[in-house]
C-alpha positions in Angstrom: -18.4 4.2 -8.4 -18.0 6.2 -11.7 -20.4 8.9 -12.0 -19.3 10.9 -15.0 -18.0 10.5 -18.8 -14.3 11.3 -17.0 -14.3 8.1 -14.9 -15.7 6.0 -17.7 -12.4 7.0 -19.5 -10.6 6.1 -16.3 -12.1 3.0 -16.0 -12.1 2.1 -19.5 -8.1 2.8 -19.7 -7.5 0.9 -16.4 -9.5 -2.1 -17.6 -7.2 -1.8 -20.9 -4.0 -1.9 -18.9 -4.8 -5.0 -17.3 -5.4 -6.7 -20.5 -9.7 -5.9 -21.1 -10.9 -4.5 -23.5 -14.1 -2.7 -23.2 -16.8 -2.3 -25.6 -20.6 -0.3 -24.3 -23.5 -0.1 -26.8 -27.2 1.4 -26.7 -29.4 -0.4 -29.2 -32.5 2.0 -30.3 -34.8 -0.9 -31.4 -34.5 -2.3 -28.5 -34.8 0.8 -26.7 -37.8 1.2 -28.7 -39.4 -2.3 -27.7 -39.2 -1.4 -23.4 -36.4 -4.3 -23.6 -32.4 -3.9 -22.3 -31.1 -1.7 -24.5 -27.3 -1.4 -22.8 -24.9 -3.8 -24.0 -21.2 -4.5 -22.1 -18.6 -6.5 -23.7 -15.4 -7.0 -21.8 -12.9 -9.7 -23.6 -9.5 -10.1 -22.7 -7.1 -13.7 -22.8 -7.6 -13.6 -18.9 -11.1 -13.8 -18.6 -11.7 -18.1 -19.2 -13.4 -20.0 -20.8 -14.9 -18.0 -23.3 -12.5 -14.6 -23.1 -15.7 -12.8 -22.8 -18.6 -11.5 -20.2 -21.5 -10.5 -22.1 -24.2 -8.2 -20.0 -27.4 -6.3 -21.2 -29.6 -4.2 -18.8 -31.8 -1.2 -19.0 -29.7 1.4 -17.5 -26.0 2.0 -18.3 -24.8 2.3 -14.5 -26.7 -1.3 -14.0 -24.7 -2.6 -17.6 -21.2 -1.6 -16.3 -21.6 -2.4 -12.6 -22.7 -5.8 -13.4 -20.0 -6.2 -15.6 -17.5 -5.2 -13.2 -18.9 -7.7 -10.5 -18.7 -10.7 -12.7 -15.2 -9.3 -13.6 -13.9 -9.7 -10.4 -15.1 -13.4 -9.8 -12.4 -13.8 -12.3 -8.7 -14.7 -11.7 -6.6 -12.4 -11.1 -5.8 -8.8 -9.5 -9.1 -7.1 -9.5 -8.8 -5.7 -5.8 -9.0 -2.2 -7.3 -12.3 -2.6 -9.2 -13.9 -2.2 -5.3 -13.7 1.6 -6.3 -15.9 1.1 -8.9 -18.9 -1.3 -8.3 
């Protein structure tokens, strides 16, 4: 589980070197409105049929996590992302 701004790095570069790019957004209007503010984008050529998973949630460890869990119902070797969700 990543807990600081060191593992986000860690996590972001090891999602990077297998092919996912990672993108995390806070929107303030909707921050404003009580709604899910947090937005995750992962997108890489492996993740079918779109190349994309698309989450928004209230809280930035609930964004990422989510993200990561739909990741690994992907194909492919995400045995490691364990550590992290």
């Amino acid at each position: 589980m990543w807990t600081e701004a060191a593992d986000l790095k860690q996590l972001m570069e090891q999602l990077a070197e297998a092919g996912v790019a990672m993108m995390i957004r806070v929107d303030v209007e909707r921050f404003n409105e009580g709604k899910p503010h947090w937005t995750l984008l992962l997108s890489g050529p492996t993740l079918h049929p779109n190349n994309t998973i698309h989450v928004e949630a209230r809280s930035l460890e609930v964004c990422i996590t989510s993200g990561l869990r739909r990741l690994r119902e992907h194909d492919g070797e995400w045995h490691w992302l364990g550590d992290w969700v």
